[in-house]
N, C-alpha and C positions, 0 to 999 in steps of 0.2 A: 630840426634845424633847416633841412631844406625846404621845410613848405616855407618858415620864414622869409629867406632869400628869393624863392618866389614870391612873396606877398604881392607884390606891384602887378603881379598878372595871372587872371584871376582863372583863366584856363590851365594855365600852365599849376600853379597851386594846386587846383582842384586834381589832376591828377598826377601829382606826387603824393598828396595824401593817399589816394587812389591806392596807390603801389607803396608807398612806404607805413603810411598810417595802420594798416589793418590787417595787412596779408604782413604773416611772419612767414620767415625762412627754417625750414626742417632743419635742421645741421645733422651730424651723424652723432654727437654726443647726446642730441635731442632724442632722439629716435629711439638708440639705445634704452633711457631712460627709460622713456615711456614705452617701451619692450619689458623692461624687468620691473615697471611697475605694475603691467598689464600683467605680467608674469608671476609677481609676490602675491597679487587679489583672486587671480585663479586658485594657488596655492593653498592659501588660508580660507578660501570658499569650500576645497576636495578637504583640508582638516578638520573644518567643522561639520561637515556631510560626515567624513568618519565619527565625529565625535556623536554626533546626535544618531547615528547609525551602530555603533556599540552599546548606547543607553535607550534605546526601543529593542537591542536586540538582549541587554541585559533583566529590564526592568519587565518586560510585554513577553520575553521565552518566546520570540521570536524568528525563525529564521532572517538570513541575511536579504533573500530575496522579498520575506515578508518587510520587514524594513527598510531597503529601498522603493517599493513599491506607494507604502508609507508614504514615505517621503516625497514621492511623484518625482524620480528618479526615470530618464527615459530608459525601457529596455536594455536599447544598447548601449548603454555606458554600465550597464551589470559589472559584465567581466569586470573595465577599469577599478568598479571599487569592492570588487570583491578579491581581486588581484593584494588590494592594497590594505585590505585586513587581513590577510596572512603574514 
């Protein structure tokens, strides 16, 4: 709406578009969101690493380390999913 009202000048237009066209405003409900949706895709990425880490350790009589290793699991996030099959 306001690039419109600027239409007649052609500077002043160009950067309202500038600032309103393109750049969006974070809001905190934004943020949030995109926290727990960053949040849900970690979640369900550590559930399927469990899953495919109980059927290489069921099907192969694998240890847990031999199975995340498998999986090219870095070292130190051992603990975290060895924690999480208990």
């Amino acid at each position: 709406m306001l690039v419109n009202l600027a239409a007649k000048y052609g500077r002043l237009k160009e950067e309202v578009r500038d600032v309103m066209g393109g750049k969006v405003l974070m809001t905190e409900a934004t943020r949030i969101l995109n926290q727990g949706k960053a949040e849900g895709r970690a979640e369900g990425k550590a559930e399927k690493l469990l899953e495919n880490l109980r059927a290489l350790m069921e099907t192969m009589s694998w240890t847990a380390e031999q199975a995340l290793a498998a999986l090219k699991v870095p070292e130190g996030e051992y603990p975290k999913y060895l924690s999480m099959l208990k």
